[in-house]
C-alpha positions as CSV (number, residue, x, y, z in Angstrom):
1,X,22.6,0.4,2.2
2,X,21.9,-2.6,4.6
3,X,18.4,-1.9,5.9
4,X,16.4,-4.2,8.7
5,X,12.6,-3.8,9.1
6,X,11.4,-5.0,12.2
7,X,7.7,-6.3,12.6
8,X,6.8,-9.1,15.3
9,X,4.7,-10.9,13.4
10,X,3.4,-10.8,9.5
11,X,-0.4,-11.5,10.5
12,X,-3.0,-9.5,8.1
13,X,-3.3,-5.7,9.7
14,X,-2.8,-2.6,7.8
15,X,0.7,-2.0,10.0
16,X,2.1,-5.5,8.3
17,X,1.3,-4.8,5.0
18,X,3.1,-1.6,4.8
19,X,6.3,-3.9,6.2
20,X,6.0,-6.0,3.5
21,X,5.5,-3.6,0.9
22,X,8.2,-1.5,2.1
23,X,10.6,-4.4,2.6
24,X,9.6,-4.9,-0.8
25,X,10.3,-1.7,-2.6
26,X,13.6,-1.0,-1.0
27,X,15.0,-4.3,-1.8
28,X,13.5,-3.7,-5.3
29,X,15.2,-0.5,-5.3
30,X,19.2,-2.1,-5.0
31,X,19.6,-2.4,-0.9
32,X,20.2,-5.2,1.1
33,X,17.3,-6.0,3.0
34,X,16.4,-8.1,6.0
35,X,12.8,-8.4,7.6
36,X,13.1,-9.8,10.9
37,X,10.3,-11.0,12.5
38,X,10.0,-12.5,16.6
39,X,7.0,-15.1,15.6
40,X,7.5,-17.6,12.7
41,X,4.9,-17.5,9.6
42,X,1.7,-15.0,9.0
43,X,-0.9,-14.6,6.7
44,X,1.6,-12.6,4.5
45,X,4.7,-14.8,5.1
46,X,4.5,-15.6,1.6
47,X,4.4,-12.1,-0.2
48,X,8.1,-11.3,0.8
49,X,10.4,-11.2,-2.0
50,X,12.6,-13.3,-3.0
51,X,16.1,-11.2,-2.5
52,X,15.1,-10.0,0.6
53,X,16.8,-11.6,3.6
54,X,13.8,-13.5,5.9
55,X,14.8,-14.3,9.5
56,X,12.3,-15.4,12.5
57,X,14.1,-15.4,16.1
58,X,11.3,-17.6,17.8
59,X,12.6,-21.1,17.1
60,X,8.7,-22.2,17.0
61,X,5.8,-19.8,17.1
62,X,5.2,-19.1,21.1
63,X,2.3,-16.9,19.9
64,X,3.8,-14.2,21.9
65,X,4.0,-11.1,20.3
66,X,6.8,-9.4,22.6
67,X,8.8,-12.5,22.4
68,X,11.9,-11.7,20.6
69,X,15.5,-13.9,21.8
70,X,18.2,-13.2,20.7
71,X,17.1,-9.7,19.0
72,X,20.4,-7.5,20.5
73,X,22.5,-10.3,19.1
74,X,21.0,-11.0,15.4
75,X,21.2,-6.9,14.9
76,X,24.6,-6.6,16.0
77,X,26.2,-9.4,13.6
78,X,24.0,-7.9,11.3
79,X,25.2,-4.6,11.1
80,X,22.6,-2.7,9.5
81,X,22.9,1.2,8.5
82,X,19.5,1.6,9.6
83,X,16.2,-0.3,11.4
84,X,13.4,0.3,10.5
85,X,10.7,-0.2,13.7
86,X,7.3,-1.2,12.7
87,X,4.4,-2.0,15.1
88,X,3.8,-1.6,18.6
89,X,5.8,-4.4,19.7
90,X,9.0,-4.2,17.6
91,X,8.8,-0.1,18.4
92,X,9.0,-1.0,22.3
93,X,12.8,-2.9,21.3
94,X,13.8,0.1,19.3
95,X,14.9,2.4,22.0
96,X,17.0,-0.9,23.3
97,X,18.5,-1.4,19.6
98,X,19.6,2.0,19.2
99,X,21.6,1.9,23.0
100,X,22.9,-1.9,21.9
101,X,23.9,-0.1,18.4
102,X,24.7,3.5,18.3
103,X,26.2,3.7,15.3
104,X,22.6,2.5,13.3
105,X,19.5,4.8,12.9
106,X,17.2,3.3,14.5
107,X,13.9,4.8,13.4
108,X,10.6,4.2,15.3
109,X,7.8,4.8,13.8
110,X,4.0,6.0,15.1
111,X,1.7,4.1,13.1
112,X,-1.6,3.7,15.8
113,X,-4.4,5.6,17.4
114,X,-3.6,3.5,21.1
115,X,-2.1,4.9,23.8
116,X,1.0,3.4,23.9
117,X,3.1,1.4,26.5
118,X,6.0,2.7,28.6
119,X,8.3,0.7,26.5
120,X,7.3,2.3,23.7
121,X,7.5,5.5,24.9
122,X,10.8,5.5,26.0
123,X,11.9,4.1,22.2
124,X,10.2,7.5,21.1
125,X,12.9,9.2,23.2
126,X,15.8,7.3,22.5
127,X,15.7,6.0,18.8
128,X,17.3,8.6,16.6
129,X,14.5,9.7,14.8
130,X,10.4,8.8,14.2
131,X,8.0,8.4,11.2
132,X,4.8,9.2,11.4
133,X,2.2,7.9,9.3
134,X,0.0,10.6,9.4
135,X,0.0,14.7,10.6
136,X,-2.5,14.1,13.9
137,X,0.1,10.9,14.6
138,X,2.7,14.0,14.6
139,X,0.6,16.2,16.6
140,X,0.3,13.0,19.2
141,X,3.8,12.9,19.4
142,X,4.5,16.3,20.6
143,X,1.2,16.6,22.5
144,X,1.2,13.7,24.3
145,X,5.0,12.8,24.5
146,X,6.9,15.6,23.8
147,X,9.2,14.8,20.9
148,X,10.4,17.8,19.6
149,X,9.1,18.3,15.5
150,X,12.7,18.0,13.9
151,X,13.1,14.7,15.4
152,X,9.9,13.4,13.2
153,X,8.8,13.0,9.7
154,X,5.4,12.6,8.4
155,X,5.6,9.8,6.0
156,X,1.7,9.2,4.6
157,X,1.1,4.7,3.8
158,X,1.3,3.9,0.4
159,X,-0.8,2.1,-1.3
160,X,-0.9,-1.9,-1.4
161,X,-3.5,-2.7,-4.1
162,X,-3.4,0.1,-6.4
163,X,-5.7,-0.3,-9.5
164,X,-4.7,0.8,-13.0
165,X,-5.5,3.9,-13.0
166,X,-5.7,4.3,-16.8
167,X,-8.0,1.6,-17.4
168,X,-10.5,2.4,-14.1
169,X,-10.3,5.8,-15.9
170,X,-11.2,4.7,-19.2
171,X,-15.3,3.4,-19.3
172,X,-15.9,0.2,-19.5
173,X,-18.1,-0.4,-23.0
174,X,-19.7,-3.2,-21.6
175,X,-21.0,-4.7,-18.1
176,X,-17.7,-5.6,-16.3
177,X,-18.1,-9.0,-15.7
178,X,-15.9,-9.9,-12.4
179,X,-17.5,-7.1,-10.8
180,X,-20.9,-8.3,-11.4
181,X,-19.9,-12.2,-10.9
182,X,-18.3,-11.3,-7.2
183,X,-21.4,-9.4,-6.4
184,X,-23.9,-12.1,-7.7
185,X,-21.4,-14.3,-5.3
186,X,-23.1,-12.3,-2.4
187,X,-26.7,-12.3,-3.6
188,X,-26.2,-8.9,-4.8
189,X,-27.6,-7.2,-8.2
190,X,-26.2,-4.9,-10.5
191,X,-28.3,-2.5,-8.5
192,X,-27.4,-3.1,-4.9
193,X,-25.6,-0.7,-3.2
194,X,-22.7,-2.1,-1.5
195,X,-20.9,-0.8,1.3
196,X,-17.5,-2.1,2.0
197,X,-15.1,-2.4,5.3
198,X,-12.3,-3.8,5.3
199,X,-10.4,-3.9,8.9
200,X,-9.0,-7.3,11.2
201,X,-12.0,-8.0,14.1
202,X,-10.5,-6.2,17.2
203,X,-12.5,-3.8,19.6
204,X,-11.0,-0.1,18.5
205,X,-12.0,-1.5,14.5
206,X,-15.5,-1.4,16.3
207,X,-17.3,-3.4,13.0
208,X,-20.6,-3.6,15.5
209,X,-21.3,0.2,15.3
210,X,-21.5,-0.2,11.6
211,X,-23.4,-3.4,11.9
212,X,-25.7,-1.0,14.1
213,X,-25.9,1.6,11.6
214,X,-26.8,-0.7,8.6
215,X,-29.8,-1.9,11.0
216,X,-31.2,1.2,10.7
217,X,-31.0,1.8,6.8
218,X,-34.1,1.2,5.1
219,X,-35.4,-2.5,4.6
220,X,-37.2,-1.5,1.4
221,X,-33.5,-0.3,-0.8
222,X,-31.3,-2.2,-1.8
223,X,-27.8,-2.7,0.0
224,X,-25.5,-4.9,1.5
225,X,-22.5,-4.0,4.2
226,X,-19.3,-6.2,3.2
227,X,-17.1,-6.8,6.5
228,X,-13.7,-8.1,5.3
229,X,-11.3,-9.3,7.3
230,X,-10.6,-11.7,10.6
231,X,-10.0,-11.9,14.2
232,X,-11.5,-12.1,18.0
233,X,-14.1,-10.0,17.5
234,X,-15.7,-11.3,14.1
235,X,-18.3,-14.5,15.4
236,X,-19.6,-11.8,18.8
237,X,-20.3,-9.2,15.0
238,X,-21.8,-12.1,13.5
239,X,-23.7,-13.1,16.1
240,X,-25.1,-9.1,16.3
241,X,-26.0,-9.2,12.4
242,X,-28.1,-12.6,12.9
243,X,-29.8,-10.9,16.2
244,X,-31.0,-8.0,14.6
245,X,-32.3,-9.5,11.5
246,X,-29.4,-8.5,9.2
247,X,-28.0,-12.1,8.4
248,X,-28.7,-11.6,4.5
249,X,-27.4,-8.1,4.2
250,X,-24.2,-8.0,6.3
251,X,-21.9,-10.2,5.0
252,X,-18.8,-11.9,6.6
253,X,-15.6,-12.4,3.6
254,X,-12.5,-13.4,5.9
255,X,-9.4,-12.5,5.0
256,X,-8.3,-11.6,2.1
257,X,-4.8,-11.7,0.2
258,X,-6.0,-9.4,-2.1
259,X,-8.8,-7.3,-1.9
260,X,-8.7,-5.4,-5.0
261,X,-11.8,-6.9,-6.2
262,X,-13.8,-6.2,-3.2
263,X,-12.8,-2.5,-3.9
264,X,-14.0,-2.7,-7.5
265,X,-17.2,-4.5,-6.6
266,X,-18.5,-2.2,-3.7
267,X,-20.1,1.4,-3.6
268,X,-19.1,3.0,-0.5
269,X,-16.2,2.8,2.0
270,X,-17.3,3.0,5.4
271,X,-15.4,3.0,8.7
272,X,-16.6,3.5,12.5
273,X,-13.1,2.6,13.9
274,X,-12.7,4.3,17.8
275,X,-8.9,5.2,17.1
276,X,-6.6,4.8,14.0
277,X,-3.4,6.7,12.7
278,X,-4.2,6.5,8.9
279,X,-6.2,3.4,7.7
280,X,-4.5,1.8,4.6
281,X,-8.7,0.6,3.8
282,X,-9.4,3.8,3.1
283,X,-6.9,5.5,1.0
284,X,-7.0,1.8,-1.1
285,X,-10.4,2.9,-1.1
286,X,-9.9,6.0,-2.9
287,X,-7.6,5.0,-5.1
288,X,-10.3,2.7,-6.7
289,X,-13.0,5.6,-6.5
290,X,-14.8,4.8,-3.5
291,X,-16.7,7.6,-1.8
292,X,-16.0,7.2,1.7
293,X,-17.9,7.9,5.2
294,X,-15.8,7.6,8.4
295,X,-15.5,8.1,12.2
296,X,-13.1,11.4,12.2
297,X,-10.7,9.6,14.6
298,X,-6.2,10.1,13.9
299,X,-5.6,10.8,10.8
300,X,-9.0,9.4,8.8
301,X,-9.7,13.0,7.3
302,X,-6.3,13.1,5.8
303,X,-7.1,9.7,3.6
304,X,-9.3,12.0,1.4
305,X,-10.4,15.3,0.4
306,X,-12.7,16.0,3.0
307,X,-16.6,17.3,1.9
308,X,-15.5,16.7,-1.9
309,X,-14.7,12.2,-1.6
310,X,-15.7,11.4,1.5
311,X,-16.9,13.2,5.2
312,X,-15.6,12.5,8.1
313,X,-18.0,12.3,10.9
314,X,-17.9,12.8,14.8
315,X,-16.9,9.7,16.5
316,X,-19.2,7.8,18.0
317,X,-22.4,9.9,16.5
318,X,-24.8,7.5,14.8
319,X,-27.4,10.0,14.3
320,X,-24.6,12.2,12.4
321,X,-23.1,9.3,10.1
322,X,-26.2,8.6,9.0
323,X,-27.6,11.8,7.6
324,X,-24.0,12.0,6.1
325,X,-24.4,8.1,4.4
326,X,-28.0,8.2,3.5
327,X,-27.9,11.0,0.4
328,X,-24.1,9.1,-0.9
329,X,-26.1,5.9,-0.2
330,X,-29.4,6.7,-2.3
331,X,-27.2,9.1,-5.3
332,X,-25.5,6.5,-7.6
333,X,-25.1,9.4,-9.5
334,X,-23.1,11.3,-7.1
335,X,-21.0,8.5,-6.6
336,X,-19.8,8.0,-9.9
337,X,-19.2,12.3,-10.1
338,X,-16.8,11.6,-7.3
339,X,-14.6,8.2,-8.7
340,X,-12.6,10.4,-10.7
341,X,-11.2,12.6,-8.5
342,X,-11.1,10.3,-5.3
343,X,-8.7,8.1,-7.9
344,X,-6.3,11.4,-8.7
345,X,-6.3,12.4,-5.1
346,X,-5.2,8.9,-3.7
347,X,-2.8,8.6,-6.3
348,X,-1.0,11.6,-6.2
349,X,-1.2,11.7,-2.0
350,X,-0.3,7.9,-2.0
351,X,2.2,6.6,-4.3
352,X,4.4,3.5,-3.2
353,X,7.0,5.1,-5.5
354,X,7.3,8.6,-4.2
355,X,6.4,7.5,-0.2
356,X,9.5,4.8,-0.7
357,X,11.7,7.2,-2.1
358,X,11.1,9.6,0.8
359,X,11.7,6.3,3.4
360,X,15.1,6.0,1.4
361,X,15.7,9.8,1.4
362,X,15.7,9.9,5.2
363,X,17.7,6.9,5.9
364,X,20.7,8.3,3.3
365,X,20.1,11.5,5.8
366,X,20.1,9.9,9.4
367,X,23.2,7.0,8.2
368,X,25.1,9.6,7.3
């Protein structure tokens, strides 16, 4: 099967990832693959595979995002069986691709919390069927816009970084030492608590609510919040830490490639994002047996089994995620009573295997 996946630009979100692993996985799985991208380069330009076909149709990058010449053309000669819309900005061309090529299956996908642009909407209409990431993106789509439930499949992210789950099973028999160096990295003990985010700087991610929060834990325990990640939004969050005291607790660690080891070195997943669809931090977050406390916005509550590995609070309701952090917070105990099970459920709700097999079930279906 000849398969396109269509992303504008491989910068570091959550949406970007799952085009690369995807991309991946089907080439890994005998297909011919092309990612086509409108802006040259990304932070994950360089974890494409080999045998998969790379092509950029911005000659230089314009730093445009909609920018994308020559797309009609490029899919046309190309000839895929299916395309495979991911993003805002590539889902806006999809409707467009499928009138330019009606013999493909085009397939848009909803993979955000935002309301979306007119473009957009009409691709929802037009392309010949749409994934969903998550069941409350599903619910969106016939709420809000009206796509009738056969036209869509819910198709959950997999995970990026999975862990081993044999060996984060198995007890360590002694301290583990990259844990405990990346922590001392950070000024943190064996005994600090550490709570981790990991999200790009933009508004909706909304990092200053939990930079809020973590000013009102108390002074006297020990914790640290870890904010991962990059963009507009990071130096105004830094700027807030510094201005309410926080500068050696809240700590700033960019982007990161691989953040694996962040997930083995922290305590708690936390998340006060204002919309999402389903947030690959936080079933990554389970799957390394991280207890998790989030805004209940899209489809957080379906990233883990909800009152048993992590709550899901109302949005925007400091008061509320607080009395849910503080006993997870202060009950190292409880934490480690929930690891095992927050692995199993992430695992078996999450696999890159069986969530590729079901993207390559539905294509075999709609090229048919």
């Amino acid at each position: 099967m000849k398969i396109l996946v269509l992303q504008d630009h491989l910068r570091s979100g959550g949406t970007e990832r799952q085009s690369v692993l995807l991309a991946n996985a089907f080439a890994a799985a005998g297909h011919a693959v092309t990612l086509l991208t409108f802006r040259p380069g990304g932070a994950l330009a360089a974890t494409v595979a080999a045998n998969i076909t790379r092509q950029v149709l911005q000659p230089f990058d314009t730093h445009l995002d909609w920018f994308a010449p020559g797309l009609f053309g490029y899919a046309k000669r190309r000839a895929p069986d299916v395309i495979l819309c991911m993003g805002r900005m590539a889902n806006c061309y999809a409707g467009g691709l499928q009138k330019h090529l009606p013999r493909t299956a085009v397939i848009a996908t909803m993979r955000t919390g935002k309301i979306l642009p007119r473009l957009y909407r009409r691709s929802l209409q037009l392309a010949r069927h749409v994934v969903a990431n998550s069941h409350e993106a599903a619910r969106v789509l016939a709420r809000n816009y009206a796509i009738q439930s056969e036209k869509v499949s819910v198709i959950h992210n997999s995970l990026v970084f999975p862990p081993d789950l044999a060996r984060a099973a198995t007890p360590p028999s002694r301290p583990e030492t990259p844990r405990l160096t990346l922590r001392a990295t950070q000024g943190a003990t064996p005994a600090t608590t550490i709570l981790l985010c990991v999200a790009m700087f933009r508004p909706e991610k909304n990092q200053r609510a939990l930079i809020s929060l973590a000013a009102r834990l108390p002074r006297d325990s020990d914790w640290q919040l870890w904010l991962a990640g990059e963009g507009e939004t990071r130096p105004a969050c830094a700027a807030l830490a510094a201005q309410l005291g926080l500068a050696d607790r809240v700590k700033f660690l960019g982007f990161q490639p691989d953040p694996a080891p962040l997930y083995r070195a922290a305590d708690l997943a936390v998340l006060t994002s204002q919309s999402e669809s389903l947030p690959n931090f936080l079933i990554e977050a389970q799957a390394h047996g991280l207890p998790i406390v989030a805004d209940d916005v899209g489809g957080v509550s379906e990233c883990f089994l909800p009152g048993e590995t992590g709550w899901a609070v109302p949005p925007g309701d400091p008061d509320a995620f607080l009395a849910t952090l503080t006993p997870v917070l202060t009950d190292p105990a409880r934490r480690a009573a929930i690891a095992p099970k927050a692995r199993v459920f992430a695992y078996e709700s999450f696999s890159p295997d069986r969530q590729t097999q079901r993207y390559l079930d539905l294509f075999a279906r709609l090229s048919k």
